[in-house]
Backbone as numpy.savetxt, mean C-alpha at the origin, in Angstrom:
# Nx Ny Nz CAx CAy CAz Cx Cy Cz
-4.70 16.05 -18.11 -3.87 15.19 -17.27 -3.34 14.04 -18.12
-2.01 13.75 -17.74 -1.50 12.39 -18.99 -1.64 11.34 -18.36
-1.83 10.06 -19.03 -1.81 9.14 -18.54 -0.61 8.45 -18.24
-0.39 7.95 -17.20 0.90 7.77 -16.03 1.12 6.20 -15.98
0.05 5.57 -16.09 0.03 4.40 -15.18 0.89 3.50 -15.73
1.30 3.52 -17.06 2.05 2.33 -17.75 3.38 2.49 -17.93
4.38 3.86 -17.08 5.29 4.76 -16.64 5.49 4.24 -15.46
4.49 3.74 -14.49 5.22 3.69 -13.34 6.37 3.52 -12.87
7.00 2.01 -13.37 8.28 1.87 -12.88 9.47 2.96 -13.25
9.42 3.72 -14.57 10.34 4.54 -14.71 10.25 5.51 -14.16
8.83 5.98 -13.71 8.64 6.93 -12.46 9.51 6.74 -11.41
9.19 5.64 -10.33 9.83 5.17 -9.55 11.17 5.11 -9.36
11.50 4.73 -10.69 13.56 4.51 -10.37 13.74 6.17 -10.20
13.13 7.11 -11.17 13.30 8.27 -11.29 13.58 9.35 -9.78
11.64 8.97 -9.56 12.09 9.36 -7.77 12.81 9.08 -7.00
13.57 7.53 -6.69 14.21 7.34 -6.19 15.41 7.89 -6.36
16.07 7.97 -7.91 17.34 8.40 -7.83 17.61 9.80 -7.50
16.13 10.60 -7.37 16.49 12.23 -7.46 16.00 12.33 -6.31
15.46 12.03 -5.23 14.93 12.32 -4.10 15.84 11.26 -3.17
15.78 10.07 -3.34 16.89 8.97 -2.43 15.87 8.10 -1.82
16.80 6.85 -1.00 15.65 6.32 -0.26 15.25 6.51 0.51
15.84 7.55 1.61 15.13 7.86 2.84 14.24 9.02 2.87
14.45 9.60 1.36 13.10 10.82 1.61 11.97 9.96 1.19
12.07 8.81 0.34 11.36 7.81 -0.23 10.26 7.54 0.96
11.13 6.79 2.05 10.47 5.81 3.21 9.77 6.88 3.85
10.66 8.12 3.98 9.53 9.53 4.96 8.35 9.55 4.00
8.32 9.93 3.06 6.94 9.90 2.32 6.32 8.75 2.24
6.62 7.88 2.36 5.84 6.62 2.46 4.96 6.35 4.15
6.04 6.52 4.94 5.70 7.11 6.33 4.48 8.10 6.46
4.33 8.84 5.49 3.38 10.33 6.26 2.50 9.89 5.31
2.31 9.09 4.03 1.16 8.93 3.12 0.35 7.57 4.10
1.20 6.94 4.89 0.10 5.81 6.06 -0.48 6.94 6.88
0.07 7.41 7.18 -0.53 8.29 8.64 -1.67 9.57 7.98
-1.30 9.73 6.74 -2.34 10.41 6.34 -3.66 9.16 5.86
-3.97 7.89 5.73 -4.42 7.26 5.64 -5.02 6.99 6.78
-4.24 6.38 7.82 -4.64 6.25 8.89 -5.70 7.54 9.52
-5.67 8.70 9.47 -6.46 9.65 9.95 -7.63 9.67 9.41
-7.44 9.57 7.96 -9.23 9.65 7.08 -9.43 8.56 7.77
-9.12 7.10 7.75 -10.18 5.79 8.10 -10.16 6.07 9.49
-9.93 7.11 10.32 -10.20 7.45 11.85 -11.17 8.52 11.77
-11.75 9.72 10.67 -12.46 10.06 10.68 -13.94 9.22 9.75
-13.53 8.51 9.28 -14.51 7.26 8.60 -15.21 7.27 9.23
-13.96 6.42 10.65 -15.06 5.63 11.63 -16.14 6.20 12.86
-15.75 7.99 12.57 -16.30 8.18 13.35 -17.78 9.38 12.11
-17.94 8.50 11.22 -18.98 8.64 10.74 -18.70 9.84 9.61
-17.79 10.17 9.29 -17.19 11.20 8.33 -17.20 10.53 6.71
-18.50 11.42 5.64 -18.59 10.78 4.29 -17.13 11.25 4.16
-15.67 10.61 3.75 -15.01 10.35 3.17 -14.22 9.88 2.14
-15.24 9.16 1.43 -14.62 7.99 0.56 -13.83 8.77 -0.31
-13.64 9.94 -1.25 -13.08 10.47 -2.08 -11.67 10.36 -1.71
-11.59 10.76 -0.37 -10.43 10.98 0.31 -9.84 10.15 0.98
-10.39 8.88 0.99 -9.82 7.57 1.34 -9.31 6.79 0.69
-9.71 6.99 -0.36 -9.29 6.35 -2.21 -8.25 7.25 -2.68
-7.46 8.60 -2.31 -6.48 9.79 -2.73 -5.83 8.74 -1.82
-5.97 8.43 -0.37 -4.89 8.49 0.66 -4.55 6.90 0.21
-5.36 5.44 -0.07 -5.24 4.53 -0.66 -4.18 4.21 -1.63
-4.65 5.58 -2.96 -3.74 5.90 -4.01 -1.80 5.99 -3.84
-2.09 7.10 -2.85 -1.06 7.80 -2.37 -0.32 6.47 -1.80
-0.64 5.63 -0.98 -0.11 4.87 -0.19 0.41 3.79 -1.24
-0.48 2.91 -2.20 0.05 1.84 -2.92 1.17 2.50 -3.61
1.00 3.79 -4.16 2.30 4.40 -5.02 3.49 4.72 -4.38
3.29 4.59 -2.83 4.94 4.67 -2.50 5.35 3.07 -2.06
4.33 2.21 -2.00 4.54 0.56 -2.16 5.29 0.03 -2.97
4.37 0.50 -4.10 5.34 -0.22 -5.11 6.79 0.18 -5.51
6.51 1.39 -4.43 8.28 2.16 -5.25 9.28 1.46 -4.22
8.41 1.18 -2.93 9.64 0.20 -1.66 9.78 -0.93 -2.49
8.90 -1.35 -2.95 8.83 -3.10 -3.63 9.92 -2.91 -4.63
9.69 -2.45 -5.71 10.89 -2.51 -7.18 12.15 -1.67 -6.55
12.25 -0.75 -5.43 13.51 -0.57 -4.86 14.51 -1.73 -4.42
13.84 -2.60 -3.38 14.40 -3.62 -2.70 14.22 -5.12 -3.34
13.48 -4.91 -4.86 13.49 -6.06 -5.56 13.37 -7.51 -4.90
12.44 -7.29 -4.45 12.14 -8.85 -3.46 11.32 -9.50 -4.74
12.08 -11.18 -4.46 11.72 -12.08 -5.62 10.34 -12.87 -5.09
9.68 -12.12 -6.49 8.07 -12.59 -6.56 7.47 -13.84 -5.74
8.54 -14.94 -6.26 7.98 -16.31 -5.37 8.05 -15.89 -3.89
9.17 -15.11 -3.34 9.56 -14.94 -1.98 7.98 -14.16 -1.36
7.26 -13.49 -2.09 6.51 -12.50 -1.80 5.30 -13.00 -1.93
4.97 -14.16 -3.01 3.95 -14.65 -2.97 3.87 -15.52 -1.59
4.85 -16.69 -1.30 4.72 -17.11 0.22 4.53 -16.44 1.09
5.18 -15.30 1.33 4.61 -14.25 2.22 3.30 -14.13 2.54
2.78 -13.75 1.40 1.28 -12.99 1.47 0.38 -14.82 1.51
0.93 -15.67 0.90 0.01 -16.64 1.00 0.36 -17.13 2.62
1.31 -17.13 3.57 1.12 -17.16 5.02 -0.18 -16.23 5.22
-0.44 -14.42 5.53 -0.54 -13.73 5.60 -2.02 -14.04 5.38
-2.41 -14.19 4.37 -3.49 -14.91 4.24 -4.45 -16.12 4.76
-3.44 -17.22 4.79 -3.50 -18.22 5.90 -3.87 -17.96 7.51
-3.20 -16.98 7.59 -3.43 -16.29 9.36 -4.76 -15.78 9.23
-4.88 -14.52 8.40 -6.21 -14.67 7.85 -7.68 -15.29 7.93
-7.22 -16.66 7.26 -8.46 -16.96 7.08 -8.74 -18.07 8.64
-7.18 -17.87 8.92 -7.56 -18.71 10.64 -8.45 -17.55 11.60
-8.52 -16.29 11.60 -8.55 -15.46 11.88 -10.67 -15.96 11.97
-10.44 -15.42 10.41 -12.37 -15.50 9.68 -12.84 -17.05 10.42
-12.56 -18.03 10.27 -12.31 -19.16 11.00 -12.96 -18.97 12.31
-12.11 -18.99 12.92 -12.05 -18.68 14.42 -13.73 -18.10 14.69
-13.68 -17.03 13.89 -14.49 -16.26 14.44 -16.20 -16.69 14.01
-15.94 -18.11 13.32 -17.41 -18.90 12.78 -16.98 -18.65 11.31
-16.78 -18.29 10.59 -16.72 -17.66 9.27 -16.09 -18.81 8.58
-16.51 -18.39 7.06 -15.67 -19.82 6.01 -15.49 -19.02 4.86
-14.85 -19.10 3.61 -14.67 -19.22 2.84 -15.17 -20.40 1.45
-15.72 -20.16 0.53 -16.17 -21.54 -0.39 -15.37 -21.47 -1.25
C-alpha cells in the first residue's frame, strides 16, 4: 500500500475535477450515514471500533475535500469552531462540569 497522506490535497482537486461536486457532496452524504449506523450499532453494544475508525476515516476524507473545495479562510473557520466550542463548554458547564 503507498503512502497517501502527504498527496492529499492533489488527491482532492483530482477527485473533484473527475468526479464533480455533487458526486463529491453524495459521497460525503452516504460516508455520515454510514457512520452514523456503526455508532448506532456501538450503542447498542456492538465491538466495532475497527469499523468506526474506517467510517471516521472515510468521513474526515470527504471533509477536507468540502473544506479546500470551498476554500473558507482559516481565520473565518477558526471563529467558527472557537463559537462551537464556546457553546460547548456552556453545554459541560451547565451540566456541573469545568474545564482547567
Amino acid at each position: 500500500m503507498r503512502e497517501l497522506l502527504n498527496r492529499r490535497e492533489e488527491m482532492y482537486t483530482k477527485a473533484l475535477e473527475l468526479f464533480g461536486l455533487i458526486s463529491q457532496l453524495d459521497i460525503a452524504t452516504e460516508e455520515m450515514a454510514e457512520l452514523i449506523k456503526e455508532l448506532s450499532k456501538f450503542k447498542r453494544k456492538e465491538k466495532n471500533l475497527n469499523k468506526i475508525a474506517e467510517e471516521v476515516a472515510d468521513v474526515e476524507i470527504m471533509m477536507e475535500q468540502i473544506k479546500q473545495y470551498f476554500d473558507f479562510d482559516k481565520e473565518y473557520m477558526d471563529k467558527v469552531k472557537n463559537k462551537k466550542l464556546n457553546k460547548l463548554l456552556g453545554h459541560i458547564e451547565k451540566a456541573g462540569g469545568s474545564i482547567d
